[in-house]
N, C-alpha and C positions, 0 to 999 in steps of 0.2 A: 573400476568399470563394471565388474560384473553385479557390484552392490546398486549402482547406478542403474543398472540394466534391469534387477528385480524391483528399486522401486518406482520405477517408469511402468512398469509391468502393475505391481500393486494399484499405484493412482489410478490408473487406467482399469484396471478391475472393479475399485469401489465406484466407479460413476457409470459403469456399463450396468453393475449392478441395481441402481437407482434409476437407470432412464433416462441419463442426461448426455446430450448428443456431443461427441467430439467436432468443434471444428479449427478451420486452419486457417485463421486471416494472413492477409499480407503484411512482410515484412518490411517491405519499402514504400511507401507512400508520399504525397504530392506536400501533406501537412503534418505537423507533430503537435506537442503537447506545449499550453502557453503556461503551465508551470513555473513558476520563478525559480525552483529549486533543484530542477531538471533536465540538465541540458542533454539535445540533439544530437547525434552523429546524422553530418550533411552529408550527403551523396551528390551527384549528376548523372541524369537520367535525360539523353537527348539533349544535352546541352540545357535541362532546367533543374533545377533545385528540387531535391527530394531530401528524404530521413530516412532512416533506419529506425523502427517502432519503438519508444522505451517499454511499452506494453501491448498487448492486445486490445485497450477498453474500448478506444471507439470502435474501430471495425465492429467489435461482438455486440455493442449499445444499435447500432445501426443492424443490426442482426436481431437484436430485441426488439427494436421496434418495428421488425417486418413481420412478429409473427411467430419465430421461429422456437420461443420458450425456451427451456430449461438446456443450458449450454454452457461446453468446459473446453479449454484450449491448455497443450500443452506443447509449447513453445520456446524459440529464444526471443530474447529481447534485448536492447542496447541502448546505454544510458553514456553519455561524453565525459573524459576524466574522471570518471569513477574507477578506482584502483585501491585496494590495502588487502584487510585480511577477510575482511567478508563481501569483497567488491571485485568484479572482473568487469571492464566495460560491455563483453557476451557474456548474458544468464540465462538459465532459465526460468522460467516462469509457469507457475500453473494456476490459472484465472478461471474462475466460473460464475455463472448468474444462476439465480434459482429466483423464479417468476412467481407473484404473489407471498413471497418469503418479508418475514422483515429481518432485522438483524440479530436477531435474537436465536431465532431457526435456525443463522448460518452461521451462528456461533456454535451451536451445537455440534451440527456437523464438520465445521472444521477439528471441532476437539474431537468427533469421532476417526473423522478421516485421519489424523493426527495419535491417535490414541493406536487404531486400527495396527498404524506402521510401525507404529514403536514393538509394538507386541510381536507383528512378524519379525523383525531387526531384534529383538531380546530377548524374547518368552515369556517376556513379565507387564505390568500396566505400569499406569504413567499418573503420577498426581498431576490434579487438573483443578484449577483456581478463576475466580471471577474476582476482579476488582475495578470498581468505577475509576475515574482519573481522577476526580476530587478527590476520593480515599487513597487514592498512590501518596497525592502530594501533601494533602493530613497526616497521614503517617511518617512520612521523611522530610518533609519541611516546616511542618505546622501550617500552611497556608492554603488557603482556597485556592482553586489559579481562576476560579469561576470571576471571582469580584473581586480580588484582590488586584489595587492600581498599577498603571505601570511602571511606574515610579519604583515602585516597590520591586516587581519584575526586575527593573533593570541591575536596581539596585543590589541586589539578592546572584545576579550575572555577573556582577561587579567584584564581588567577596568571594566567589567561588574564582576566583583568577582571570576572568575573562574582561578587562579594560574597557575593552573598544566597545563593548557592547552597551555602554550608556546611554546610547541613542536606539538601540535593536529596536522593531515592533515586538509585538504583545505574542506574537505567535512564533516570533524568533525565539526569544526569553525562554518559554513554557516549555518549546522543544530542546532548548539545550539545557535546561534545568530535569527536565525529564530524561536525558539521552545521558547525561555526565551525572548523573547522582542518583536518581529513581530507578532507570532499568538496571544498573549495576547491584540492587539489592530487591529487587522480585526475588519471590518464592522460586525455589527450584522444581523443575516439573513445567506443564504447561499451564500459563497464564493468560487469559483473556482481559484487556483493557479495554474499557467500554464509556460511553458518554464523555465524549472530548469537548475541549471549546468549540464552542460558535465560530471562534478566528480563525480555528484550524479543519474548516467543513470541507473544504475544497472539494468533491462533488459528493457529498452527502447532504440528504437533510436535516432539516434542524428541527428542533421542538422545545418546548416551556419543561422541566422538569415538574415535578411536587413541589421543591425547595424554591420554585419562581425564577430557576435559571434557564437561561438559554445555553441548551447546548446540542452537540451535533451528533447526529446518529450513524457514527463512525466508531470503530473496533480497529484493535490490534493486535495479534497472538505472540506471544514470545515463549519460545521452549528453552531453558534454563537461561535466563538472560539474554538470550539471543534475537532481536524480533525476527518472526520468518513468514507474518499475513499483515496485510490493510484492509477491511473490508467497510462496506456504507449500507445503509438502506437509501436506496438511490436516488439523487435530484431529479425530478421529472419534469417540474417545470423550464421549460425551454427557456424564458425572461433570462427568469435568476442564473440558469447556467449562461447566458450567454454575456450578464451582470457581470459575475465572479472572472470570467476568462477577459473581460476587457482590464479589469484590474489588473489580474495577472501582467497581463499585456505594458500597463501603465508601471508596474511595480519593475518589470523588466526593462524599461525604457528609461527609468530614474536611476534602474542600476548598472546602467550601461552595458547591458547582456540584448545578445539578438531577440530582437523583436518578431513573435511568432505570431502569425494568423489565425483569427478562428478557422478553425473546421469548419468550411461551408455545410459541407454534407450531413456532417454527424447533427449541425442545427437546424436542417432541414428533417435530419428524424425525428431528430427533438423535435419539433411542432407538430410533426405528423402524429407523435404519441408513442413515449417511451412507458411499458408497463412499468405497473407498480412490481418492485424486483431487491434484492438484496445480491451484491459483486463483493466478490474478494480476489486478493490474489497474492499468494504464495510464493515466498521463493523458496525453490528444488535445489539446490545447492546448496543453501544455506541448511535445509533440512536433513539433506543428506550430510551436512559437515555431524551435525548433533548426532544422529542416527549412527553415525562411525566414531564418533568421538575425538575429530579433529579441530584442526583451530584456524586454519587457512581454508580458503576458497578453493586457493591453488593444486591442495591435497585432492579433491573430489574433481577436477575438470580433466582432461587427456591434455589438452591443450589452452592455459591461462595463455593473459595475452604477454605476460613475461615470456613465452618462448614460443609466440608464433610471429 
């Protein structure tokens, strides 16, 4: 707790020190996230259906789009059936936007913010690595995931022990080829993964590479194997975000998972005009497991939901 306690204290120091404004969205709300990969904790609220946030992003996007610029939330958040060693259904979270940033910017400073704490927690630095997601999956699979078919994906899903997954989509594949064989051997130290699939933009934008691929301007940080950021250069077109959420929508409805609503609201700032911005967000427990050098979630919380 008292390690917890300095680096609540740190995070909070390196963004006071930059200018960027804490705030505090609401935890319970009318709508959640149409994520297929995500699920809700339902509530009642006056006899009507609410959630319990798994993030801060809408509230703080609709804070973006009022105006409000460069802003960081350090919060809980709650995700359903999410439970093992790096999973508590309560986490915390610390999400920020940086206005005019692309992703690139907010990789820096996550490695610095990230770099910063290690140094307080040990007295020493921290190697720090870039690598694109093509070059993960070149270096440990031989395979582009850019253009290589699915066929091939699945099949590739198939050999590594996983059956059922002959039918997966293109985005299921990539990520459990990546999550069960690629992150297990990143560089030790901090790692930045950059230029993801197009499949897997989910609210990032996308762009043509040099090499003529499409791919999406999304990042991931993982400090010794561990991921502990997601960050985008932001979707701002209202269309496409509200494209992508109907799928979602449809993708959960095929897979027999509750069917969640658009965000009226949050599409309503979308139109009104979300800056051009770069978001991440971090999880604080998982950071602070590496920081301590444990292996459970459980070790760093007062209270896992095992004993509450």
């Amino acid at each position: 707790m008292h390690a917890r306690a300095e680096l609540f204290a740190l995070l909070r120091r390196f963004f006071a020190e930059r200018s960027v404004l804490e705030v505090d969205p609401p935890l319970l709300a009318k709508t959640s996230v149409t994520d297929p990969y995500i699920e809700s904790v339902k509530a009642q609220m006056g006899g009507e259906s609410s959630y319990l946030q798994t993030s801060p992003e809408f509230f703080m996007k609709r804070m973006l789009a009022s105006g409000l610029g460069d802003i960081y939330c350090l919060a809980k958040a709650f995700r359903d059936a999410e439970q093992g060693a790096r999973h508590n259904p309560e986490f915390t979270l610390l999400e920020w936007y940086r206005v005019g940033w692309d992703e690139f910017q907010l990789m820096q400073e996550i490695e610095t913010l990230i770099a910063t704490v290690f140094n307080k927690f040990h007295q020493s630095a921290i190697n720090t690595e870039r690598l694109s997601y093509h070059d993960c999956f070149v270096q440990a699979l031989q395979l582009d995931p850019h253009s290589a078919s699915l066929e091939s994906l699945q099949a590739m899903a198939v050999s590594q022990g996983y059956a059922k997954w002959s039918n997966e989509t293109r985005a299921n594949c990539l990520d459990l080829l990546f999550s069960e064989i690629i992150e297990p051997k990143l560089p030790s130290g901090l790692v930045t993964v950059y230029d993801y699939p197009a499949c897997q933009s989910a609210l990032a934008q996308t762009y043509t590479d040099k090499h003529g691929r499409q791919v999406s301007r999304r990042f991931e940080v993982f400090l010794n194997c561990v991921e502990l950021a997601n960050g985008y250069f932001e979707l701002t077109d209202a269309q496409q975000q509200r494209q992508r959420f109907t799928a979602d929508i449809n993708y959960r409805s095929q897979a027999n998972k509750p069917v969640m609503e658009i965000d009226a609201k949050l599409d309503q700032a979308m139109r009104a005009g979300l800056p051009s911005s770069s978001g991440v967000a971090l999880g604080v427990d998982r950071l602070l497991m590496q920081l301590c050098g444990l292996n459970s979630i459980e070790e760093v919380l007062a209270f896992p939901w095992s004993r509450c």
